[in-house]
Backbone as JSON, one array per atom type, in Angstrom:
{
  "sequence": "XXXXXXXXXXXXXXXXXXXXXXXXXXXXXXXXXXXXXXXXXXXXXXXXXXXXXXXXXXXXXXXXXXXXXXXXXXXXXXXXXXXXXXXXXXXXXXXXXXXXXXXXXXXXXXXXXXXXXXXXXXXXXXXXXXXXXXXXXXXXXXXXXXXXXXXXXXXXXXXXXXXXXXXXXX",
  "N": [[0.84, -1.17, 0.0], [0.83, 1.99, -0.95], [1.29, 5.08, 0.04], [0.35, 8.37, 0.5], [2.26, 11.77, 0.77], [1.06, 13.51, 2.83], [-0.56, 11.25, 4.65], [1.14, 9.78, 5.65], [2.51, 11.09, 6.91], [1.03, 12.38, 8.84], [0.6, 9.4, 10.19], [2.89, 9.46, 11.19], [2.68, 11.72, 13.32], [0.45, 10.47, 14.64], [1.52, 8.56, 15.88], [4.2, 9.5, 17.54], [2.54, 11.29, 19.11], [0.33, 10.01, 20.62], [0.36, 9.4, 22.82], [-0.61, 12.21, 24.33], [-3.07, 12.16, 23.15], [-4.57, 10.2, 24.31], [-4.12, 10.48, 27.44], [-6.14, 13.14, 27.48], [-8.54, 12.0, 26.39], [-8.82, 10.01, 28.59], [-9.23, 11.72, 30.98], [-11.17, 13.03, 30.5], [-13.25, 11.08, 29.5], [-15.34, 8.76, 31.02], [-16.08, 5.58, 30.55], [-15.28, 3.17, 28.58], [-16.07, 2.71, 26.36], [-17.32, 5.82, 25.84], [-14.36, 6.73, 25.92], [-13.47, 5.56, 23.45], [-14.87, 6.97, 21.98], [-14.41, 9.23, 21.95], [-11.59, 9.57, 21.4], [-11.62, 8.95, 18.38], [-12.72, 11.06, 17.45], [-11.01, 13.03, 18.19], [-9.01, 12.56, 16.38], [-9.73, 12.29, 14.09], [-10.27, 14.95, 13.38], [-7.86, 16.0, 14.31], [-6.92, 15.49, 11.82], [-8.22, 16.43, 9.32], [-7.35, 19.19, 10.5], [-4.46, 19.33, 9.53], [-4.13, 20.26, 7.51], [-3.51, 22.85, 8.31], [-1.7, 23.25, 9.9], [0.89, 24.82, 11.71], [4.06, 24.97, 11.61], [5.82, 27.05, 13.29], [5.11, 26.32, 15.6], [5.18, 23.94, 18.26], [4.15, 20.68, 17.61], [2.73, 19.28, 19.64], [1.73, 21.12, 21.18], [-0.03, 22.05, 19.29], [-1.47, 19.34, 19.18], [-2.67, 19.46, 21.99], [-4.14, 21.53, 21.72], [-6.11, 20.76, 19.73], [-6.82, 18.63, 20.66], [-8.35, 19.18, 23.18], [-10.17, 21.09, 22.44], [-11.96, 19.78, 20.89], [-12.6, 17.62, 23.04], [-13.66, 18.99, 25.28], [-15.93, 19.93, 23.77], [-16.92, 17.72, 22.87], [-18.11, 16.92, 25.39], [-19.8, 18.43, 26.12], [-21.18, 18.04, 24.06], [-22.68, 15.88, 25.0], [-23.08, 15.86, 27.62], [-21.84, 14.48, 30.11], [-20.31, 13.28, 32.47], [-16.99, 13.68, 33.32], [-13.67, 12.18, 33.98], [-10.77, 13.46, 35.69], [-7.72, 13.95, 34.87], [-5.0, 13.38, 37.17], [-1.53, 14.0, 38.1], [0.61, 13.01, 40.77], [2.16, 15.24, 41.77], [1.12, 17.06, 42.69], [-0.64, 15.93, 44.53], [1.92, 15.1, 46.35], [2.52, 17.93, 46.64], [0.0, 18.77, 48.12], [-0.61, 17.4, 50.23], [1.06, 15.48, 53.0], [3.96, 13.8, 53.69], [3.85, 11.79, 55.2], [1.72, 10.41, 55.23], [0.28, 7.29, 54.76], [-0.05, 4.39, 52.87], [-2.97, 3.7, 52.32], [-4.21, 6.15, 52.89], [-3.05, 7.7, 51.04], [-4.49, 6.92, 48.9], [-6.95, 7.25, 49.57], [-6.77, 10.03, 49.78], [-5.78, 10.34, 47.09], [-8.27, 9.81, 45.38], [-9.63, 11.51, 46.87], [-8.96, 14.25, 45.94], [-9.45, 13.77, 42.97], [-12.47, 13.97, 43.09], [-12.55, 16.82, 43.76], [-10.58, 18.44, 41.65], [-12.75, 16.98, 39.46], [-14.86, 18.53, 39.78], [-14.21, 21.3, 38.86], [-14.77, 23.97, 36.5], [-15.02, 23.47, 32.95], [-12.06, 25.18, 31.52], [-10.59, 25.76, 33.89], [-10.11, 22.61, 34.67], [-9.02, 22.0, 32.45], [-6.45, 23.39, 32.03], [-5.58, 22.32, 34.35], [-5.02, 20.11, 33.64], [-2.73, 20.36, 31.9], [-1.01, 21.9, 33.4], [-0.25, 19.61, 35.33], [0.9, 17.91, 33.48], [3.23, 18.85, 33.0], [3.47, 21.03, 30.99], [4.54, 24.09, 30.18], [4.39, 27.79, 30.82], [3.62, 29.44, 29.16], [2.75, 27.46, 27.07], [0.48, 26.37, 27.57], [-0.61, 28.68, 27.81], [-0.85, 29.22, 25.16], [-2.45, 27.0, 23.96], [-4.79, 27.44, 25.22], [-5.21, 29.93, 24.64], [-4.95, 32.29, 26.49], [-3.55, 34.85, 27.69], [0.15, 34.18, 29.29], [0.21, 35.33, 32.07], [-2.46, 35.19, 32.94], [-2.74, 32.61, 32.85], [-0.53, 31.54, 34.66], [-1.94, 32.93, 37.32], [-4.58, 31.64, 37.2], [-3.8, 28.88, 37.52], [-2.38, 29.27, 40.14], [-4.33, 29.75, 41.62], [-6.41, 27.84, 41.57], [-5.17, 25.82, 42.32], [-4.64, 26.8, 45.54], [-7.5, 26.92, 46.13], [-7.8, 24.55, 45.65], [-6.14, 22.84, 47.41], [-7.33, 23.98, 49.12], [-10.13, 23.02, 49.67], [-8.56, 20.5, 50.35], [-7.75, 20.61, 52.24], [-9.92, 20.98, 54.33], [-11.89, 18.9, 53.96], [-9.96, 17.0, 55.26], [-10.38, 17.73, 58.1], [-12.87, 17.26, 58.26]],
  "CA": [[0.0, 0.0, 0.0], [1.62, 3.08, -1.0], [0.24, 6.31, 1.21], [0.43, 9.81, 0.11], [3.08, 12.01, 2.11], [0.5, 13.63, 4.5], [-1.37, 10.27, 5.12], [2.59, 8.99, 6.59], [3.22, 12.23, 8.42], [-0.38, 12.13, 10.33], [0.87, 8.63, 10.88], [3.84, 9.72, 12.57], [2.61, 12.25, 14.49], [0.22, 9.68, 16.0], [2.76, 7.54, 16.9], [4.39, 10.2, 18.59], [1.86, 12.25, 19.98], [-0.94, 9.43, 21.24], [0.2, 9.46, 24.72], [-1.62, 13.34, 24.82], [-4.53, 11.97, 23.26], [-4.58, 8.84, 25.54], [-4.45, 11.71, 28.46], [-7.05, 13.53, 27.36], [-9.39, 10.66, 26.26], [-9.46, 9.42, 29.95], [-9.06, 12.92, 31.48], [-13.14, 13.88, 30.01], [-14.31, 10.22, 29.75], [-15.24, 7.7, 32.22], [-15.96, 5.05, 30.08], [-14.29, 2.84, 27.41], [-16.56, 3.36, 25.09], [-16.73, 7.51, 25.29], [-12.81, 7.31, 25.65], [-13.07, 5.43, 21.95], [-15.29, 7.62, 20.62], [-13.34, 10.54, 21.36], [-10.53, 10.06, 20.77], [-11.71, 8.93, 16.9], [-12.85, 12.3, 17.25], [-9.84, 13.83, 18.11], [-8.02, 12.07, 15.56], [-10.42, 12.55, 12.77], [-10.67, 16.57, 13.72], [-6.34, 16.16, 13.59], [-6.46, 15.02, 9.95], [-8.9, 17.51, 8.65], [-6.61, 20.14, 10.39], [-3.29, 19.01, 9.55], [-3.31, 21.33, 6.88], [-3.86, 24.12, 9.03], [-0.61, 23.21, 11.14], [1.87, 26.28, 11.67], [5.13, 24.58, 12.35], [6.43, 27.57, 14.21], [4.53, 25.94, 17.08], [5.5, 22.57, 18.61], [3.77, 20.65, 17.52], [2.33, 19.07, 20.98], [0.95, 22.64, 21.71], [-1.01, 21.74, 18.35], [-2.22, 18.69, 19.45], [-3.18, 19.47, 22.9], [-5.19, 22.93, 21.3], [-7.28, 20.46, 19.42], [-7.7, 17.62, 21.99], [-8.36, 19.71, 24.52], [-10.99, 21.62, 22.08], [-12.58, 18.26, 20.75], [-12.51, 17.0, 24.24], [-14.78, 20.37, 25.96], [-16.9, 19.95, 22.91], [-17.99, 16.5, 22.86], [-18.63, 16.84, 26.78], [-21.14, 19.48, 26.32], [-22.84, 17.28, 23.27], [-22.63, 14.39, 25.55], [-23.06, 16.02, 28.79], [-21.48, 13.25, 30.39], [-19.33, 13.66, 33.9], [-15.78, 12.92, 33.19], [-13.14, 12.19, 35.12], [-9.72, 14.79, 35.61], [-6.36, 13.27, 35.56], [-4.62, 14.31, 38.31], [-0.61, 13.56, 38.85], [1.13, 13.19, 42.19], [2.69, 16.27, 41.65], [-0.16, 17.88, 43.56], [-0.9, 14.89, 45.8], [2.36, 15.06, 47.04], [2.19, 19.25, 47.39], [-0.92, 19.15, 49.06], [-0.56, 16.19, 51.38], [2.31, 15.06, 53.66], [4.64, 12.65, 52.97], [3.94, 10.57, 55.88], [0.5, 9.43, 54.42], [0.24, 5.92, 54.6], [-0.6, 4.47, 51.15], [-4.29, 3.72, 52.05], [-4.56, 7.34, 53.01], [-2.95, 8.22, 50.08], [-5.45, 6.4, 47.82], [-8.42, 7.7, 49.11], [-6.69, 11.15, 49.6], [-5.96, 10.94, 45.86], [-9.65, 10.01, 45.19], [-10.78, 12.62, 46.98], [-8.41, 15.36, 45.01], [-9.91, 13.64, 42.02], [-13.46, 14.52, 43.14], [-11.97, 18.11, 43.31], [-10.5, 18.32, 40.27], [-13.5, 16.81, 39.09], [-15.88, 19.7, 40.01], [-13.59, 22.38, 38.2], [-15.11, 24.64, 35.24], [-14.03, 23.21, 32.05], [-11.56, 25.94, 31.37], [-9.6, 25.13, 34.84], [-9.31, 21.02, 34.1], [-7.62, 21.88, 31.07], [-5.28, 24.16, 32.81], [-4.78, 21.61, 35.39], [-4.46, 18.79, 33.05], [-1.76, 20.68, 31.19], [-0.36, 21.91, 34.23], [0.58, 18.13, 35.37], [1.64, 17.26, 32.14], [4.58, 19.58, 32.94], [3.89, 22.0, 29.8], [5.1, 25.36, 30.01], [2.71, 28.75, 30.84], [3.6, 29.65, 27.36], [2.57, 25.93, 25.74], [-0.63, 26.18, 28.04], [-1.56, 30.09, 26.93], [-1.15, 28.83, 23.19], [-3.06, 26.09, 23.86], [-5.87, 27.73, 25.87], [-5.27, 31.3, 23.59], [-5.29, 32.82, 27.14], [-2.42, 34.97, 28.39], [0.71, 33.61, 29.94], [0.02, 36.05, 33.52], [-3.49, 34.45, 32.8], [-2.7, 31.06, 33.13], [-0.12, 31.55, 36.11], [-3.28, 33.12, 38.19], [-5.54, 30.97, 37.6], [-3.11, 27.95, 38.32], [-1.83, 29.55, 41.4], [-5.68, 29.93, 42.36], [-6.88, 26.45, 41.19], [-4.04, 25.0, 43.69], [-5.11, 27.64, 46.14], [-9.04, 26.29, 46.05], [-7.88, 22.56, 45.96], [-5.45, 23.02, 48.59], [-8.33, 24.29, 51.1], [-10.87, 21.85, 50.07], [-8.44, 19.09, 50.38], [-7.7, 20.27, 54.29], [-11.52, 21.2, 54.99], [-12.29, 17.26, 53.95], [-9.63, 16.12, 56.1], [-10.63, 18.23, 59.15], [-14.14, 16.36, 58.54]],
  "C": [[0.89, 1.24, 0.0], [0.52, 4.74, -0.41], [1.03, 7.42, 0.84], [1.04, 10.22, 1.57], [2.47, 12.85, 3.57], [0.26, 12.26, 5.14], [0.45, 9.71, 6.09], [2.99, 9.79, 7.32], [2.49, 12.7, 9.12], [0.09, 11.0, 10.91], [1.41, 8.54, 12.24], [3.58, 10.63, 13.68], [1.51, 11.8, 15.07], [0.34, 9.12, 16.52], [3.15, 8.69, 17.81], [3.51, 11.1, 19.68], [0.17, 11.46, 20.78], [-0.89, 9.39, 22.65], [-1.32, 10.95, 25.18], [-2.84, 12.86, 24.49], [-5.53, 10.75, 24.26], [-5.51, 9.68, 26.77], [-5.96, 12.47, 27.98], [-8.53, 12.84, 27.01], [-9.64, 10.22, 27.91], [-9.49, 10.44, 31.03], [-10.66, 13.15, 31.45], [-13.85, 12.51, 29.95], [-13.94, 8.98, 31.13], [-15.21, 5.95, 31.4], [-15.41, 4.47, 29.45], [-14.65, 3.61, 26.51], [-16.55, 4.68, 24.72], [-15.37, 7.73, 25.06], [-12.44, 7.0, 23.89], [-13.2, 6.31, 21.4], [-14.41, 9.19, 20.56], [-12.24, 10.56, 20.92], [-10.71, 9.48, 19.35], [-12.21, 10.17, 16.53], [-12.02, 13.53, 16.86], [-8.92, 13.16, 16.6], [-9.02, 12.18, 13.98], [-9.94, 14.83, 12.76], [-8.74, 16.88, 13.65], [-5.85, 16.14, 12.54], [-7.12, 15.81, 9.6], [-8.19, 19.0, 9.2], [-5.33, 20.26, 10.34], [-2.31, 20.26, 8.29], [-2.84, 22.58, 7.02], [-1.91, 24.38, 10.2], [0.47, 24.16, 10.79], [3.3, 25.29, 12.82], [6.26, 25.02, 13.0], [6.19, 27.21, 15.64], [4.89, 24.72, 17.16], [4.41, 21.67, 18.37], [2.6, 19.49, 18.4], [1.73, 19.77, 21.01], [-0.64, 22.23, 20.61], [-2.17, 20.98, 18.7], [-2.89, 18.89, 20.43], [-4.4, 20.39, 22.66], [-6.53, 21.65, 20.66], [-7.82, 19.23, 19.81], [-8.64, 18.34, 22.77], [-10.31, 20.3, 23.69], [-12.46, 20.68, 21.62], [-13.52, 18.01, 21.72], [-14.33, 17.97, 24.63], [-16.16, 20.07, 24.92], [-18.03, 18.95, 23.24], [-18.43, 16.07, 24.9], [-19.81, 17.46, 26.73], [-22.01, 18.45, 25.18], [-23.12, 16.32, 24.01], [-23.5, 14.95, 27.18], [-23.06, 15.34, 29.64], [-20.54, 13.74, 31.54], [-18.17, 13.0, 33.12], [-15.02, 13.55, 34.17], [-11.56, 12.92, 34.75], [-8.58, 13.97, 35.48], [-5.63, 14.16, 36.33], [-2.97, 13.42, 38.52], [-0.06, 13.92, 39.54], [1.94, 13.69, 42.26], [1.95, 16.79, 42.51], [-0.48, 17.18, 44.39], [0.33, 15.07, 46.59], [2.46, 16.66, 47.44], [1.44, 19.56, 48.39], [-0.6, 17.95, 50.42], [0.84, 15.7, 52.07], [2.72, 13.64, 53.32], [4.78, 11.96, 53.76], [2.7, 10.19, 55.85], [0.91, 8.17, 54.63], [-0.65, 5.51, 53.18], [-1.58, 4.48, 50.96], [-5.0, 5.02, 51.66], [-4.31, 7.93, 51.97], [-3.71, 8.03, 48.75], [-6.18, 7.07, 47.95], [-7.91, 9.72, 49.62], [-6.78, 11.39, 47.95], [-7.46, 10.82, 45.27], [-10.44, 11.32, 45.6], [-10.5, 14.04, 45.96], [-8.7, 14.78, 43.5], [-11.43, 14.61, 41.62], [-13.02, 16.18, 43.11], [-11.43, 18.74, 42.03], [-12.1, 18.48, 39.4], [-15.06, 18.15, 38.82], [-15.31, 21.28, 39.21], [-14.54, 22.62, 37.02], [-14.25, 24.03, 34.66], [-12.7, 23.97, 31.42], [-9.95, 25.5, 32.36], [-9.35, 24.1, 35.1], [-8.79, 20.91, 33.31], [-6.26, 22.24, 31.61], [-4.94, 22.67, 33.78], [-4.17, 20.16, 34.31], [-3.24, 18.85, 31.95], [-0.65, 21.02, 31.98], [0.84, 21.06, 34.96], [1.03, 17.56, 34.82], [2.99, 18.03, 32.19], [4.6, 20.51, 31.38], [3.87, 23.27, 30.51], [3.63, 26.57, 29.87], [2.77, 29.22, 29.46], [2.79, 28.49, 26.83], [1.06, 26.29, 26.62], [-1.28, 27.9, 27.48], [-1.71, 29.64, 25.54], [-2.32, 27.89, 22.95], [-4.79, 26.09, 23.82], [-6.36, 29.04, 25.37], [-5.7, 32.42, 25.35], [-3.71, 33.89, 27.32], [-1.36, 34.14, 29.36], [0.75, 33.92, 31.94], [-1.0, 35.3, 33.62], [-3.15, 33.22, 33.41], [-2.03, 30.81, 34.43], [-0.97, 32.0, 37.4], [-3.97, 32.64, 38.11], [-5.03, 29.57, 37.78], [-3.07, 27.8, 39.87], [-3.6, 29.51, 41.92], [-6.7, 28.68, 42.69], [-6.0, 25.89, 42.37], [-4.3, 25.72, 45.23], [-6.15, 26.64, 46.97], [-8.65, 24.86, 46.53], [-7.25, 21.92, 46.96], [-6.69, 23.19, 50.34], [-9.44, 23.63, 50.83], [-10.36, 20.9, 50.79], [-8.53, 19.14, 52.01], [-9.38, 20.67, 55.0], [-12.31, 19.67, 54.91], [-11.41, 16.85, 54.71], [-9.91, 16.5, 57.36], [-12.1, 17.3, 59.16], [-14.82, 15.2, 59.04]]
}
């Protein structure tokens, strides 16, 4: 089978770049099945804008802009609860490091449910946040300012910080 040179260089960049859609696929769904269908979403909605791609930008930033956009979308047609990914970057900020692992399970459950309750706007941020991208790669992503994104980080961690100790005082 011989494949035209976009059809082999969408390939490659979903070899390389399926981890983000992975992430974001189980980030907004709970399910298998919604995690399929989106991400054939996302990956259909990547090939119809591949031509669109400005390779002054990384092209990660790319993908995450139209996961992320996908993602928000088909939540609202779906209006379906999904669930946040959350890594123990923030579990171990907020919580002490003499947790015992049970505690640390259902502490991270509960900073899920937190997460979980965020405006769609601030689970992106956080789910870009933990991914370790850059306030630059997350303003491009989110088309917000880079001051932007560092305030409403710092505020999001803030918030989730004084739920998490108002549930453990409980």
């Amino acid at each position: 089978m011989n494949l035209q040179p976009d059809e082999e260089r969408f390939i490659l960049i979903l070899q390389e770049k399926k981890k983000i859609i992975y992430k974001i696929c189980n980030s907004y769904c709970r399910s298998v099945e919604d995690r399929k269908d989106l991400a054939q979403e996302i990956i259909i909605q990547l090939w119809k804008s591949l031509h669109k791609y400005n390779e002054q930008y990384q092209l990660s930033t790319w993908v995450y802009a139209i996961a992320l956009n996908v993602a928000m979308a088909f939540h609202r047609s779906k209006k379906r609860k999904r669930e946040v990914f959350a890594g123990l970057e923030i579990v171990v900020a907020i919580m002490d490091d003499t947790t015992e692992e049970r505690e640390q399970e259902e502490n991270l459950q509960l900073l899920y449910k937190f997460i979980n309750e965020l405006e769609e706007l601030n689970k992106a941020l956080m789910i870009l946040y933990l991914d370790n991208n850059s306030y630059k790669e997350i303003s491009l992503v989110l088309g917000i300012t880079e001051t932007n994104v560092a305030t409403k980080i710092n505020r999001i961690k803030q918030k989730l910080k004084q739920q998490f100790n108002n549930a453990l005082k409980s």
